[in-house]
Each structure stands twice: as C-alpha cells, then as structure tokens.
C-alpha positions as CSV (number, residue, x, y, z in Angstrom):
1,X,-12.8,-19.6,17.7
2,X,-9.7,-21.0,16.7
3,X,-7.1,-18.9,14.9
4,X,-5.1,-19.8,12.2
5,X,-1.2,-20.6,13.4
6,X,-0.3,-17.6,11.2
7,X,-2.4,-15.2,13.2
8,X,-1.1,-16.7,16.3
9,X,2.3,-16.6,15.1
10,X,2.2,-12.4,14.5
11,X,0.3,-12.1,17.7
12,X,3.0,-13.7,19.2
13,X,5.6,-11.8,17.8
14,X,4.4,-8.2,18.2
15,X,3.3,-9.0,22.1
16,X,7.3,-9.8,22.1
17,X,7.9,-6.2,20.7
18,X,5.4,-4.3,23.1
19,X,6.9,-5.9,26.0
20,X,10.4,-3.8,25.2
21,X,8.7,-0.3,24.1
22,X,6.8,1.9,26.1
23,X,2.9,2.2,26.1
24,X,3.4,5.9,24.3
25,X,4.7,4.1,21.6
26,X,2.2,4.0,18.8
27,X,4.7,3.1,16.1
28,X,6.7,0.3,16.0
29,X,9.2,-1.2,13.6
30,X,9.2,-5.6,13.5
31,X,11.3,-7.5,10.9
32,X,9.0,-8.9,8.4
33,X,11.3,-12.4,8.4
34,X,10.3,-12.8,12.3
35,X,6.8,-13.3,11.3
36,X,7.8,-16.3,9.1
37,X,8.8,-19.1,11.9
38,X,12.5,-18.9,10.6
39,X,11.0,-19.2,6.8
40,X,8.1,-21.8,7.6
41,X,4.8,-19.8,7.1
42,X,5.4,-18.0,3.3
43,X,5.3,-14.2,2.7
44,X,2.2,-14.3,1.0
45,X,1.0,-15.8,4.3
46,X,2.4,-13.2,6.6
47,X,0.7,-10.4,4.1
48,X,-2.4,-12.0,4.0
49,X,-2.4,-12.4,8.0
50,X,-1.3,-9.1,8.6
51,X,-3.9,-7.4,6.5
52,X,-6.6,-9.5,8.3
53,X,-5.3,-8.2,12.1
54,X,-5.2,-4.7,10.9
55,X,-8.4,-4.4,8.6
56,X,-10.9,-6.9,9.9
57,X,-9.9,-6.8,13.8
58,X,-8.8,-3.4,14.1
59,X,-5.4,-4.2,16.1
60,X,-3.1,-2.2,14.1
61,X,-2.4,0.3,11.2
62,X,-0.1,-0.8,8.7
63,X,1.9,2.2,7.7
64,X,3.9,0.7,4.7
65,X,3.4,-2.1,2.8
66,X,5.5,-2.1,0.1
67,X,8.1,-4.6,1.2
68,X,5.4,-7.1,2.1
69,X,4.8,-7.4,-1.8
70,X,8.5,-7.8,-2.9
71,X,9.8,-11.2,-3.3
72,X,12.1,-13.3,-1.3
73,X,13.1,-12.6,2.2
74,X,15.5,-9.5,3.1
75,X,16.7,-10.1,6.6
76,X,16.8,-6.3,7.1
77,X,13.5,-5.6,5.8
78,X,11.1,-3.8,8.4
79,X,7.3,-3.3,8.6
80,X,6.0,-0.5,10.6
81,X,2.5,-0.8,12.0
82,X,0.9,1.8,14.4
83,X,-0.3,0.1,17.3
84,X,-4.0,0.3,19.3
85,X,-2.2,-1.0,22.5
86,X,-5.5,-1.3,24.3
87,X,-7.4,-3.8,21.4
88,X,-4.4,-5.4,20.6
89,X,-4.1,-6.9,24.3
90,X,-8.1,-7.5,24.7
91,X,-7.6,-9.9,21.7
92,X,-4.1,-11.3,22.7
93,X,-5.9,-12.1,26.1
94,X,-8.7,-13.6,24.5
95,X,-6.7,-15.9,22.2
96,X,-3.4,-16.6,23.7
97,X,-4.7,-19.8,25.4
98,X,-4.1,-21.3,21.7
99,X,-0.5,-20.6,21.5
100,X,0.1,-22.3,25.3
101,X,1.3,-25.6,25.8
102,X,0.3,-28.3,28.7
103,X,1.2,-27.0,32.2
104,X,3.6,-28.3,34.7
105,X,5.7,-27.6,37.5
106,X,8.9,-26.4,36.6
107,X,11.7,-27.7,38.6
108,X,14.9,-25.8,38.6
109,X,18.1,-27.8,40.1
110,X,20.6,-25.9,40.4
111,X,23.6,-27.6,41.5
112,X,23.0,-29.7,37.9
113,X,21.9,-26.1,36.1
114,X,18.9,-28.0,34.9
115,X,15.4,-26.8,34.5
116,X,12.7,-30.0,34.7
117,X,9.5,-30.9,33.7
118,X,8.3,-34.2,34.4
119,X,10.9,-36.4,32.4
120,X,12.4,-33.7,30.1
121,X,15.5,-31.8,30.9
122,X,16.5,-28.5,29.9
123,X,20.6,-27.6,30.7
124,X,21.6,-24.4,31.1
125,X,25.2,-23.5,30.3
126,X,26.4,-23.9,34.1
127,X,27.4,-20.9,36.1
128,X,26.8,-18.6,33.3
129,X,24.0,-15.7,32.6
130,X,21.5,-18.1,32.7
131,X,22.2,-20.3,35.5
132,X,22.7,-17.4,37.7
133,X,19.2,-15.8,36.0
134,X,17.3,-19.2,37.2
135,X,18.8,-19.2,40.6
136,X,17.5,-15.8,41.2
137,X,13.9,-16.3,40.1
138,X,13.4,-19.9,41.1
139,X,13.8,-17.8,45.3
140,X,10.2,-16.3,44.1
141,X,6.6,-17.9,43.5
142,X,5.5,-17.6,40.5
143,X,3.5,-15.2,38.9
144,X,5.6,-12.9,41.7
145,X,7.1,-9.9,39.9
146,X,10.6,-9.7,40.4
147,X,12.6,-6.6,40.0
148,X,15.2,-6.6,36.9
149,X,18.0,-5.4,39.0
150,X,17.1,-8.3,41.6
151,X,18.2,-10.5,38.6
152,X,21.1,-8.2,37.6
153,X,22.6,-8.9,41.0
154,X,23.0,-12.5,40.9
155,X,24.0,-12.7,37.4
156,X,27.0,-10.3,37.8
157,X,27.6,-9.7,41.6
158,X,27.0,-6.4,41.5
159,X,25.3,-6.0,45.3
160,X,23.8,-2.9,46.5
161,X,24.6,-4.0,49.9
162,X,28.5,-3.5,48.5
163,X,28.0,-0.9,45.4
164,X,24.9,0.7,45.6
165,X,21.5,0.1,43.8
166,X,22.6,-0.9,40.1
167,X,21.6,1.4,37.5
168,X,19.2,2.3,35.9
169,X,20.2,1.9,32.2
170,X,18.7,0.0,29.3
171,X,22.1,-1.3,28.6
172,X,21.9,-2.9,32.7
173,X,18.6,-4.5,32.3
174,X,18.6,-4.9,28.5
175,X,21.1,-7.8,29.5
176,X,18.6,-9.5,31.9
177,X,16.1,-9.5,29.1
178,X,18.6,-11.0,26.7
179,X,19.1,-13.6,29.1
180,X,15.4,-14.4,29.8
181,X,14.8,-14.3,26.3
182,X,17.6,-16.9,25.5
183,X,15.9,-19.2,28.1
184,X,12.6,-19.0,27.3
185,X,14.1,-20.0,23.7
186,X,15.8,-23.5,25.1
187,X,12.6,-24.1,27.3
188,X,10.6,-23.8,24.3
189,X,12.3,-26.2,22.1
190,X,13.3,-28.6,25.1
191,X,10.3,-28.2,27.8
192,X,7.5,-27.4,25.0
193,X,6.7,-24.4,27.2
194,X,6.0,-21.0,25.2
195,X,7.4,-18.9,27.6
196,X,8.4,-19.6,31.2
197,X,9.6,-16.4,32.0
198,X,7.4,-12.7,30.9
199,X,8.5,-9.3,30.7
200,X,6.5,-6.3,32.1
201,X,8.2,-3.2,32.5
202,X,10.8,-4.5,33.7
203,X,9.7,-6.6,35.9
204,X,9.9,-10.4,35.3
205,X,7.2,-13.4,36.3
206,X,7.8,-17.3,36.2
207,X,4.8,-18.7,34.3
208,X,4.8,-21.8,36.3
C-alpha cells in the first residue's frame, strides 16, 4: 500500500540517523524541523505521522512529546524516540521503493567533475572533497562496498603506501560521510536520484 509522503518523509530521515549510530543504540535524538522538508509538511503533520509509526506499526517508542505540541519551529528542538532496529528496517525495506526515483546509469566524468544521467548534469566543485570522493568510488561496481579510508585517501592524499593505514577516528571518516552526504544532496536536486551513494558501517555503495 502506498504511504503517505509524510510517512515516507520520517522513514527517510530516521534510516539517515541509523546509518551514523551503532545497532546498540536504542535511543536516538532527531531534530523535529528535519522531519518537515525544510518547513513544507506542517508540525501537526510530523505529530500525527510520528504517532502513527510508533503506535499503529510498532517502529519506535516516542520518549517525549512535548515539543511536538508547542507551536512554531525551534531549530534546536529534539525528539527522542527509542528505536526497534529490527521492525524498523523490515518496513523501510518493504516501503522504500516509494521514495526511489527512475533508474539510470550514472556516469561520472572526471576530467569535467561532472556526474551524468542521460541529459542532466550534476558539477561537482572541481578538485575538491567531492571530485576526489567520485573518482574513488566511480574505480568500483556498484553495490561494491568500498572501505571509508579507501575514499579518505584520494580525497586528502594520505597513502598507506607512504603513511600508514589512516586512522581510525570518527573525525577521519566522519569527513567522508560529510562529503557523500553533500553529494547525494546535489544529485538529488539535479539527477532526481534519492541517494546515489549509502552508508553502512562505514562502508559506502554506489546505488547505480
């Protein structure tokens, strides 16, 4: 059955958050305003949709709901929900199809720093974090998983051949997420692709 683009919407955001936290973590902290579409789908809305995912499918707990009933938006305001990891990805799987657009072959040209689908062009701000990002994971297949530190090394230089296996530090491959992350943004709006690039603990895959 079709879900409403509300449901889809939070769906899509908290599969965002899990992909950043560890499986142990039951309880998780999301910024209400992220659930809105940048101020498109109303508070009442994001109440309503959340109560429905947490009472009537059994995703999630929600732990405190006051600010969901104050007006306006406050940027800083947080909702903590208490996560059932494993229900919560049986119904993202089952539903996700809705929130993907048509497929394609992605090109990536990198002596332009373009990414192309058909007719549309995506740039990408040449020899920067996401040029360098692209040339890396356009080298693999897709749906290949592809080491963060892989990544790391072509988008700083940092070679293990030369200075040893980069490490291991949230602040080393936080910075390869960032990057995907801004991509996946400029694909979205300019390719109409959710998300060419996913994260999975720390590992990434090209979608296609």
């Amino acid at each position: 059955m079709s879900q409403p683009k509300i449901i889809l919407n939070i769906i899509k955001v908290i599969h965002e958050k899990l992909e950043i936290v560890s499986e142990k973590d039951k309880l998780i902290s999301i910024a209400i305003w992220d659930f809105s579409d940048n101020g498109k789908i109303s508070k009442t809305d994001v109440r309503n949709g959340l109560r429905k995912l947490a009472e009537d499918e059994k995703l999630f707990q929600l732990e405190d709901e006051v600010s969901l009933y104050l007006q306006g938006w406050i940027p800083s305001e947080e909702i903590k929900i208490r996560i059932n990891h494993k229900r919560f990805e049986e119904f993202y799987k089952e539903h996700f199809q809705e929130l993907k657009t048509p497929t394609g072959k992605v090109e990536f040209s990198d002596d332009e720093a373009v990414l192309k689908l058909g007719d549309k062009k995506c740039a990408l701000p040449p020899y920067k974090n996401e040029h360098f990002f692209c040339r890396a994971a356009f080298e693999h297949q897709i749906n290949e998983p592809i080491d963060w530190s892989i990544i790391y090394e072509k988008m700083t230089g940092y070679y293990e051949e030369h200075f040893g296996k980069s490490k291991d530090t949230r602040e080393n491959w936080h910075r390869v997420y960032d990057t995907m992350e801004a991509i996946n943004k400029r694909v979205k709006e300019l390719l109409d692709i959710e998300k060419l690039f996913v994260w999975q603990e720390k590992t990434i895959k090209r979608t296609q």
